[in-house]
mmJSON file of the N, C-alpha and C atoms, coordinates in Angstrom:
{"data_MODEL":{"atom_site":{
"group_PDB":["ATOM","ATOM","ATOM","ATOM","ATOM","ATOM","ATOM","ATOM","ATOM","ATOM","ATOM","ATOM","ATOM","ATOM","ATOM","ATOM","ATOM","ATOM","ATOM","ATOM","ATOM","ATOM","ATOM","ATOM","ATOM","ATOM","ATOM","ATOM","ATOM","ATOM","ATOM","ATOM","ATOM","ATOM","ATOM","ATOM","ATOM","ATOM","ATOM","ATOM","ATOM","ATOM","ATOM","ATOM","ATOM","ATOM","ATOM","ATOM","ATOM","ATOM","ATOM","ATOM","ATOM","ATOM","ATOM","ATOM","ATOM","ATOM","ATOM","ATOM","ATOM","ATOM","ATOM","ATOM","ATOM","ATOM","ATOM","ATOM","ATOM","ATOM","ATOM","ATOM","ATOM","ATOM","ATOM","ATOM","ATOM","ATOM","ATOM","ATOM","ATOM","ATOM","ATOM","ATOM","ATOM","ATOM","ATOM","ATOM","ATOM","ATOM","ATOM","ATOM","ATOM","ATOM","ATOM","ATOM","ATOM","ATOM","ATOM","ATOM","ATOM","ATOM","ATOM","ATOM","ATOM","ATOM","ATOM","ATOM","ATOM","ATOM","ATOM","ATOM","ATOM","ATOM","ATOM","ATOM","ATOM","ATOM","ATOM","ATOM","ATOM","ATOM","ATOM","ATOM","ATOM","ATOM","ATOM","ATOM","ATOM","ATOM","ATOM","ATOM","ATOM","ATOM","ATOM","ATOM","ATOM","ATOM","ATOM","ATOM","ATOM","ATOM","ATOM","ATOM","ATOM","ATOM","ATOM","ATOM","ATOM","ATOM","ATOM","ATOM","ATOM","ATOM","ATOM","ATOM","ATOM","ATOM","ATOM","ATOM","ATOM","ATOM","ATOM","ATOM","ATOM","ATOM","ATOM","ATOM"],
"id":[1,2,3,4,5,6,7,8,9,10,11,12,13,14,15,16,17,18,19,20,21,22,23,24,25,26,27,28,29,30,31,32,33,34,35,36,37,38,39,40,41,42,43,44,45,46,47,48,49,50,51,52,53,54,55,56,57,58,59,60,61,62,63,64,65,66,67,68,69,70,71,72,73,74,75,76,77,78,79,80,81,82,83,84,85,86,87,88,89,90,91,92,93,94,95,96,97,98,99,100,101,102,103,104,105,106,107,108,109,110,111,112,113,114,115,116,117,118,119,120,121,122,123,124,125,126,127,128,129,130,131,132,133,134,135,136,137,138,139,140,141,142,143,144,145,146,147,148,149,150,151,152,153,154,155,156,157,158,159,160,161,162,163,164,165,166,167,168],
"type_symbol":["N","C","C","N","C","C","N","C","C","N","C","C","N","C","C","N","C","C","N","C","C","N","C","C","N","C","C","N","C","C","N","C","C","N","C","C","N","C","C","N","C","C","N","C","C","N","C","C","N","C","C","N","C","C","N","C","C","N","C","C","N","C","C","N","C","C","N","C","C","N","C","C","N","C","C","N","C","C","N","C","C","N","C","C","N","C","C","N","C","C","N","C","C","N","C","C","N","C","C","N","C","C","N","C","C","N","C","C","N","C","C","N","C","C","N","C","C","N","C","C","N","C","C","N","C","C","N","C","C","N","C","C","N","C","C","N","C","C","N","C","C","N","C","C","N","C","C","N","C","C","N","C","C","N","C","C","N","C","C","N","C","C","N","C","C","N","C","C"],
"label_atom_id":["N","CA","C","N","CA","C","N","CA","C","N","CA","C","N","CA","C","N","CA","C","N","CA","C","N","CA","C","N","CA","C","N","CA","C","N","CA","C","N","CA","C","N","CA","C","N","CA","C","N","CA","C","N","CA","C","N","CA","C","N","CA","C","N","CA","C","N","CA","C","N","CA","C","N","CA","C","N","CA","C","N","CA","C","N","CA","C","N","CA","C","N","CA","C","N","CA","C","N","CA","C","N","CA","C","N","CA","C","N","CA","C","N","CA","C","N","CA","C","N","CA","C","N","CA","C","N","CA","C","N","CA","C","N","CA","C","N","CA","C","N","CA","C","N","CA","C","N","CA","C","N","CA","C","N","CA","C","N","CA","C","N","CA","C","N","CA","C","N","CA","C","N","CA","C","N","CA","C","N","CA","C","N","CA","C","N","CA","C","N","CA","C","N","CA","C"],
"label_alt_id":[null,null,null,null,null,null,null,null,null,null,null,null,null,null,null,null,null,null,null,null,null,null,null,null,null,null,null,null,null,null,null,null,null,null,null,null,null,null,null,null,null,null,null,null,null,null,null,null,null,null,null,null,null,null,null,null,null,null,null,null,null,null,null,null,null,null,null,null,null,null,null,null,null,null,null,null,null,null,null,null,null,null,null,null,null,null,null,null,null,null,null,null,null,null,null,null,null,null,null,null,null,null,null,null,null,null,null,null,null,null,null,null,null,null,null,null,null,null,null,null,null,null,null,null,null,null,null,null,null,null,null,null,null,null,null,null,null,null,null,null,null,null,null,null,null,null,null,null,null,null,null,null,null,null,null,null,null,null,null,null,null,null,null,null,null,null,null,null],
"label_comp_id":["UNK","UNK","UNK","UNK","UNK","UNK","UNK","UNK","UNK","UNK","UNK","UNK","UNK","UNK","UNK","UNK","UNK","UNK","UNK","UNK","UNK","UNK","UNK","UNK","UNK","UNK","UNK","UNK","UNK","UNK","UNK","UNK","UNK","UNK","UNK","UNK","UNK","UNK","UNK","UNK","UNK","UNK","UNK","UNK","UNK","UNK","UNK","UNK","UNK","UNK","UNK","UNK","UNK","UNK","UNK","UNK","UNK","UNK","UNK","UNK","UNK","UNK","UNK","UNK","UNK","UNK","UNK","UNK","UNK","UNK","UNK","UNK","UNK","UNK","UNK","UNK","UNK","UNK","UNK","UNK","UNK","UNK","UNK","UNK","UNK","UNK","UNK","UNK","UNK","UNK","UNK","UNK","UNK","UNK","UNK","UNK","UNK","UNK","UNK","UNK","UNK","UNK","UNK","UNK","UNK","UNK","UNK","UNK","UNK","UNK","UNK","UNK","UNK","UNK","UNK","UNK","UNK","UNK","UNK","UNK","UNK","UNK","UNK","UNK","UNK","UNK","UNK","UNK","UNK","UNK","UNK","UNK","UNK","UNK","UNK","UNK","UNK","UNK","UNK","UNK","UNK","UNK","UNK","UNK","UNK","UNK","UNK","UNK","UNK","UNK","UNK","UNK","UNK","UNK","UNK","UNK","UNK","UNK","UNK","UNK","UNK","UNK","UNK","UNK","UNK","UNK","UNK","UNK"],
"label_asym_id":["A","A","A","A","A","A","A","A","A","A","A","A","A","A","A","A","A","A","A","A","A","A","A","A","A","A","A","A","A","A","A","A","A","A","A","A","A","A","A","A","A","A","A","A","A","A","A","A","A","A","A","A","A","A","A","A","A","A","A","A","A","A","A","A","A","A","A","A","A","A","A","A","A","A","A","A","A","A","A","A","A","A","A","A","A","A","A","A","A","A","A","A","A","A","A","A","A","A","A","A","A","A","A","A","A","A","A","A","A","A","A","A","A","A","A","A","A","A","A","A","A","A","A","A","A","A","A","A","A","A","A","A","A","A","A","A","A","A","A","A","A","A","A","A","A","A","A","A","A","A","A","A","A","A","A","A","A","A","A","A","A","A","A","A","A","A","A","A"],
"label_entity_id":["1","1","1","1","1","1","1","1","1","1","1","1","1","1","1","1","1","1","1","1","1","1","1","1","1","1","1","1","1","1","1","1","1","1","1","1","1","1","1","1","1","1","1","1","1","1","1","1","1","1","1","1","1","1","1","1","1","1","1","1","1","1","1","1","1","1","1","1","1","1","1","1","1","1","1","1","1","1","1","1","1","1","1","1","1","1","1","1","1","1","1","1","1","1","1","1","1","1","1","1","1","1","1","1","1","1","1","1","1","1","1","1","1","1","1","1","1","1","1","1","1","1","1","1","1","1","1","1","1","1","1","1","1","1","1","1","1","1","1","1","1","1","1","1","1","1","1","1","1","1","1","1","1","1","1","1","1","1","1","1","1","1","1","1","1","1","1","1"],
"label_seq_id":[1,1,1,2,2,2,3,3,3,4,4,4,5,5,5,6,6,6,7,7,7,8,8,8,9,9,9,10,10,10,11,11,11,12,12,12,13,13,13,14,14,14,15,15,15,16,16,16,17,17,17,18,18,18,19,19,19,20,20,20,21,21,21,22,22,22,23,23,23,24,24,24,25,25,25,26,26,26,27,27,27,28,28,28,29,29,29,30,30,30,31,31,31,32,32,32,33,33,33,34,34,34,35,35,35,36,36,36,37,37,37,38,38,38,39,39,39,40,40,40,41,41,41,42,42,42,43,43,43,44,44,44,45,45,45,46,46,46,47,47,47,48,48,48,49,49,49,50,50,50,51,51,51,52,52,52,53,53,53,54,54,54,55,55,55,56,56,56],
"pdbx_PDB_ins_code":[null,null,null,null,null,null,null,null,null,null,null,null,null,null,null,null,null,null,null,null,null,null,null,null,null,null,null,null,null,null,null,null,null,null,null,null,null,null,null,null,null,null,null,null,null,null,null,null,null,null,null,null,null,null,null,null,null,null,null,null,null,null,null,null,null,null,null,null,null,null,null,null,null,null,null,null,null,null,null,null,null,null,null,null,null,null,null,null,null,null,null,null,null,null,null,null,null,null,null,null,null,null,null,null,null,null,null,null,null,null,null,null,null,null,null,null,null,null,null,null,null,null,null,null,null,null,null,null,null,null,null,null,null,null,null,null,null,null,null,null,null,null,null,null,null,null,null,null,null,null,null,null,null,null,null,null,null,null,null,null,null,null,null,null,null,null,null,null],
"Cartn_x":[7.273,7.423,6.792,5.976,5.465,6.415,5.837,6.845,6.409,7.429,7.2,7.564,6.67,6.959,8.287,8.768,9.692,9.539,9.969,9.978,9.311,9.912,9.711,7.988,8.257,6.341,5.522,5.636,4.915,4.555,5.827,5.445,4.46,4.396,3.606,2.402,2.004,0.756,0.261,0.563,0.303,0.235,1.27,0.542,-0.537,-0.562,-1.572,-2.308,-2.831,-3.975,-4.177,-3.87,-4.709,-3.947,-3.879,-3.093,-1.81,-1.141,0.149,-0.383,-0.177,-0.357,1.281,1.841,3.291,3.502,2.487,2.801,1.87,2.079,0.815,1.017,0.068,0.339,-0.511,-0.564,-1.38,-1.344,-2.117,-1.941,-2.425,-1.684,-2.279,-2.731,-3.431,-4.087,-3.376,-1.973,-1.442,-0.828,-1.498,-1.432,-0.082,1.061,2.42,1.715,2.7,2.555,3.487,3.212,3.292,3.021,4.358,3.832,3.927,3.609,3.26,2.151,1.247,0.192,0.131,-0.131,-0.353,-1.902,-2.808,-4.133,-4.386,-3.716,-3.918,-5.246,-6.259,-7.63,-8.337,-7.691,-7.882,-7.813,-6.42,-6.172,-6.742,-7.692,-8.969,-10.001,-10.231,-11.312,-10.332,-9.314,-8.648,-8.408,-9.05,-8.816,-7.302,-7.275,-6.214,-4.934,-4.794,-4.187,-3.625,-4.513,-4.424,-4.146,-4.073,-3.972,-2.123,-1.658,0.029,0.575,-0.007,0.765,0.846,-0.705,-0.828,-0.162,0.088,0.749,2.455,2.453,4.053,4.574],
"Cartn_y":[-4.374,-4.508,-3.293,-3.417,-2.442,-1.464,-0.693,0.296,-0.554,-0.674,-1.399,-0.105,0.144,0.963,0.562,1.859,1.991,1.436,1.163,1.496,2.313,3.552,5.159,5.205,4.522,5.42,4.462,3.08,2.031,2.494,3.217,3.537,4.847,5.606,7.313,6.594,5.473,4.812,4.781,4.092,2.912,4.033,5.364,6.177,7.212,7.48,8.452,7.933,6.288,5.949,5.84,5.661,5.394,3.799,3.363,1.928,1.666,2.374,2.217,3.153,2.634,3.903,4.067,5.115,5.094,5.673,6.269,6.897,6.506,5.795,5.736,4.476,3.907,2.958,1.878,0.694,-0.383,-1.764,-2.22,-3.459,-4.326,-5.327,-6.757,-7.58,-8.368,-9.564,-10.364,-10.467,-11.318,-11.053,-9.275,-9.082,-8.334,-8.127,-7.414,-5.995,-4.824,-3.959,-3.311,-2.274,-1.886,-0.371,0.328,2.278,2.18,0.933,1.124,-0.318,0.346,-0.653,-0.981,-1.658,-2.175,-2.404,-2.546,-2.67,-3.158,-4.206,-4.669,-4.557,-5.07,-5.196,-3.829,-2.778,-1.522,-0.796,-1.306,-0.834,-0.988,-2.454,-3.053,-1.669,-0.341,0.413,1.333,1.485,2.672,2.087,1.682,1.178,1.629,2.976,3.805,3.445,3.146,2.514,1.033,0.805,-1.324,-1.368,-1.097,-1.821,-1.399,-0.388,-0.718,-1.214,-1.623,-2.805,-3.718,-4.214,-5.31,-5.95,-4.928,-4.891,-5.494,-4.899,-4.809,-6.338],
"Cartn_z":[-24.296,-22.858,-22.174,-21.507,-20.473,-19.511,-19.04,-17.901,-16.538,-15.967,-14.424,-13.54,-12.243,-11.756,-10.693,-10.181,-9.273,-7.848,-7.056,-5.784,-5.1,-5.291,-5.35,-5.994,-6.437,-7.072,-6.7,-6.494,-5.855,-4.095,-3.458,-2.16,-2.424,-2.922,-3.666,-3.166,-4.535,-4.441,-3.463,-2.229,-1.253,-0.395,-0.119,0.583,0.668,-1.005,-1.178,-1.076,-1.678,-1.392,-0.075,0.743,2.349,2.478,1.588,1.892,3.362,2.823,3.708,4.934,5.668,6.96,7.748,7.49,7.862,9.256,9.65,11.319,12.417,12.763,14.059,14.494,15.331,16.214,16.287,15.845,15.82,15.922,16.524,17.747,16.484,15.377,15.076,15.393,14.698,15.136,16.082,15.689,16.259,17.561,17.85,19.584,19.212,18.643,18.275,17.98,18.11,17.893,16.862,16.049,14.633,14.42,14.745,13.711,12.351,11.64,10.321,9.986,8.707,8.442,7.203,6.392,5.139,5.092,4.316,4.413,2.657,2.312,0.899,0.48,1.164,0.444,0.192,0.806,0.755,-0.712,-1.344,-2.66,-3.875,-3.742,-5.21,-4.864,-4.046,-4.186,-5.117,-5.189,-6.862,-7.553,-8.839,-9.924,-10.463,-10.205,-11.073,-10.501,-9.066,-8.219,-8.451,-8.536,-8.397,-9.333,-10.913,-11.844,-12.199,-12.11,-12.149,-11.183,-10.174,-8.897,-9.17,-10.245,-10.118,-11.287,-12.157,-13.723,-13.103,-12.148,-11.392,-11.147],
"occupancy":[1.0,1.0,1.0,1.0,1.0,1.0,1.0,1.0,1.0,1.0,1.0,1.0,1.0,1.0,1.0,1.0,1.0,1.0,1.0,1.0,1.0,1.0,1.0,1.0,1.0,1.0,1.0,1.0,1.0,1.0,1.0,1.0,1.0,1.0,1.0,1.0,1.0,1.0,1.0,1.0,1.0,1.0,1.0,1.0,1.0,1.0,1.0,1.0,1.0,1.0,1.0,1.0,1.0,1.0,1.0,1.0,1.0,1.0,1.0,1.0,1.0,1.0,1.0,1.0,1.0,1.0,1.0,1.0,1.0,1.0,1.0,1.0,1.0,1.0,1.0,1.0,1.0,1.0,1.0,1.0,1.0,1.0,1.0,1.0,1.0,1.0,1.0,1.0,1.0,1.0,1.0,1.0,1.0,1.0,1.0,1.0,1.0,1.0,1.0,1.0,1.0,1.0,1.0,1.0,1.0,1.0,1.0,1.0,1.0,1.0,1.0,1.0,1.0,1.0,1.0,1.0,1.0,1.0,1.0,1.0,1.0,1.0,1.0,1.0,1.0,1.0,1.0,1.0,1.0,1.0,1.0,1.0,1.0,1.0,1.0,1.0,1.0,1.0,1.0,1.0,1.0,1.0,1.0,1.0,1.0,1.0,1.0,1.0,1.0,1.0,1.0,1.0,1.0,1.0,1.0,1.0,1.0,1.0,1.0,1.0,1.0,1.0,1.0,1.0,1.0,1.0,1.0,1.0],
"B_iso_or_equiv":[0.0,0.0,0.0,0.0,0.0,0.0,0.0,0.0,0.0,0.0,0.0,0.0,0.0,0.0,0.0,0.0,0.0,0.0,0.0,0.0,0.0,0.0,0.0,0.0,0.0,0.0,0.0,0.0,0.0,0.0,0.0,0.0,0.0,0.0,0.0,0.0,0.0,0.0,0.0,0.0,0.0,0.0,0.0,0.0,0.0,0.0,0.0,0.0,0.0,0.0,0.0,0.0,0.0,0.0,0.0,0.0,0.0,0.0,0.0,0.0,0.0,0.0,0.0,0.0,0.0,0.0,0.0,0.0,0.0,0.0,0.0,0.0,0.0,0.0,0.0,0.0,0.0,0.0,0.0,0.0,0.0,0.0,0.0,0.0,0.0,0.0,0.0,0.0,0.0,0.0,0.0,0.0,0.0,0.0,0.0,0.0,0.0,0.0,0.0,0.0,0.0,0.0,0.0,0.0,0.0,0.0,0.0,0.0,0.0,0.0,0.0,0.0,0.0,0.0,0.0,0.0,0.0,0.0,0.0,0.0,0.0,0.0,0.0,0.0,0.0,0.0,0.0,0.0,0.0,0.0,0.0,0.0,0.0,0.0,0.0,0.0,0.0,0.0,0.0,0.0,0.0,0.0,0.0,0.0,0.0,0.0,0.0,0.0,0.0,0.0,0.0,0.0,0.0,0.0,0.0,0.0,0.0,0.0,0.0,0.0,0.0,0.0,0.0,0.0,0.0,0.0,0.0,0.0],
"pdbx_formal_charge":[null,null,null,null,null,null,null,null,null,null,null,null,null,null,null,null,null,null,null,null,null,null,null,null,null,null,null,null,null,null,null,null,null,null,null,null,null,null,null,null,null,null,null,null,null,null,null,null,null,null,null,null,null,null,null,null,null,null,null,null,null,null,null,null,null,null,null,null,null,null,null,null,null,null,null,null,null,null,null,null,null,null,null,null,null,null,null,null,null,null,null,null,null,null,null,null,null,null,null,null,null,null,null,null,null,null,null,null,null,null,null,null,null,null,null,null,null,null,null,null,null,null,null,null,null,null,null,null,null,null,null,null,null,null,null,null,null,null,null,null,null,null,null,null,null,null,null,null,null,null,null,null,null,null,null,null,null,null,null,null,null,null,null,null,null,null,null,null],
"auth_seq_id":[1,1,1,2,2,2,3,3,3,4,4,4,5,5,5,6,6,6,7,7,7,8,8,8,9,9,9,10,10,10,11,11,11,12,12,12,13,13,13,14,14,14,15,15,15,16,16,16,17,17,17,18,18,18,19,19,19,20,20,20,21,21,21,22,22,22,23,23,23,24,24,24,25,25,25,26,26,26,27,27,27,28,28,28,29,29,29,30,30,30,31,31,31,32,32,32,33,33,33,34,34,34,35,35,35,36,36,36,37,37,37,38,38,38,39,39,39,40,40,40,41,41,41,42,42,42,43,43,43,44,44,44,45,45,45,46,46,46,47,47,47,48,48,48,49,49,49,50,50,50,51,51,51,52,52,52,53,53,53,54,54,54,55,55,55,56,56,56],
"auth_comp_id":["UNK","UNK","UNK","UNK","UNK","UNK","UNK","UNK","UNK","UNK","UNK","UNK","UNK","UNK","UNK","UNK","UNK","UNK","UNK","UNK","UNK","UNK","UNK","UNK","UNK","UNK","UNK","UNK","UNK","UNK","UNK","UNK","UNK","UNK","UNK","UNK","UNK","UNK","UNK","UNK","UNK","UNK","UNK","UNK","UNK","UNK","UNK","UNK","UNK","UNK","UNK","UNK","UNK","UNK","UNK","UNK","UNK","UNK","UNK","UNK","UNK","UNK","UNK","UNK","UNK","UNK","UNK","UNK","UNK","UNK","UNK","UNK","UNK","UNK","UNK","UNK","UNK","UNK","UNK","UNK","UNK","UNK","UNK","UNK","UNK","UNK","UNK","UNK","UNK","UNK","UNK","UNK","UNK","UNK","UNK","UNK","UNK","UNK","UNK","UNK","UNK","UNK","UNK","UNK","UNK","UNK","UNK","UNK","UNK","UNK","UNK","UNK","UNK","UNK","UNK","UNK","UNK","UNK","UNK","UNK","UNK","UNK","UNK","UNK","UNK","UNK","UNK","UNK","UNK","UNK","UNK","UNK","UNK","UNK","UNK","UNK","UNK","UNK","UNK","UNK","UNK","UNK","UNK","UNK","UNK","UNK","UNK","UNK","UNK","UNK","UNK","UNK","UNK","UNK","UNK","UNK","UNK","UNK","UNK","UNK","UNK","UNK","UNK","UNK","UNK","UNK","UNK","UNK"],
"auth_asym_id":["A","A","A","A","A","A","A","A","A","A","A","A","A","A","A","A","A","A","A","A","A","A","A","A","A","A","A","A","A","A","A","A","A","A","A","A","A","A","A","A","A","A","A","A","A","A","A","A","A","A","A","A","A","A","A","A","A","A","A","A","A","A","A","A","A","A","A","A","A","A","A","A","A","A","A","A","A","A","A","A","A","A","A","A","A","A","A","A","A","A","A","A","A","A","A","A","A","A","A","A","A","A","A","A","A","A","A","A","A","A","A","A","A","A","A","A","A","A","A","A","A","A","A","A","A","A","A","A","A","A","A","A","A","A","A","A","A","A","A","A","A","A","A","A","A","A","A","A","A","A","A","A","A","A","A","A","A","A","A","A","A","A","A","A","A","A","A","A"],
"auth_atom_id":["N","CA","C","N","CA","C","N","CA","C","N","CA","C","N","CA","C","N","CA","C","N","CA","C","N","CA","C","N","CA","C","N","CA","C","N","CA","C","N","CA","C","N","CA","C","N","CA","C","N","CA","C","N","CA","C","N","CA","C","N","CA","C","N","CA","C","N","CA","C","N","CA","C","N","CA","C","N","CA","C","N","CA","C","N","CA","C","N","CA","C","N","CA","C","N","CA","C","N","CA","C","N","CA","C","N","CA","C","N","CA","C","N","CA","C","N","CA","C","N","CA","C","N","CA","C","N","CA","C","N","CA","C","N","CA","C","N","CA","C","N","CA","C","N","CA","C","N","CA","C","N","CA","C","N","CA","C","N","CA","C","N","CA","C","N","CA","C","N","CA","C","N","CA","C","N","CA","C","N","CA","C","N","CA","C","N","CA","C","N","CA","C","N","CA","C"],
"pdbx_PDB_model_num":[1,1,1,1,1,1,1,1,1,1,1,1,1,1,1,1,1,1,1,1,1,1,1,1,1,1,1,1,1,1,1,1,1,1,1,1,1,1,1,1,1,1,1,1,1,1,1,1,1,1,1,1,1,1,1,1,1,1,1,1,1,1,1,1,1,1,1,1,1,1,1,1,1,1,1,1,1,1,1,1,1,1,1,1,1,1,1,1,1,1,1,1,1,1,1,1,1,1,1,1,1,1,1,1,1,1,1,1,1,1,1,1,1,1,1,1,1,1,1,1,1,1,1,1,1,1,1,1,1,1,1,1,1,1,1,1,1,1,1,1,1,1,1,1,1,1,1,1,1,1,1,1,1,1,1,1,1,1,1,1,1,1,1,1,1,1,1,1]
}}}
């Protein structure tokens, strides 16, 4: 059985990479507004990244 990551180290990821954006201010598509961002397609550019999320 593999190691599944945490919570805790799945969020690490998502912010070190540039993925998660946790402070700031941004208007969605859907016109709603948002001080936090997710940017999934962002995370396939770190290999080193994507592959225990995706293991997850």
């Amino acid at each position: 059985m593999t190691n599944l990551l945490n919570v805790t180290e799945i969020d690490e990821i998502l912010v070190k990479s540039g993925v998660w954006q946790k402070n700031g201010h941004f208007q969605l598509t859907s016109g709603r507004h948002s001080d936090q961002y997710l940017q999934c397609a962002m995370l396939s550019q770190y290999p080193a990244y994507f592959e225990p999320i995706a293991r997850h």
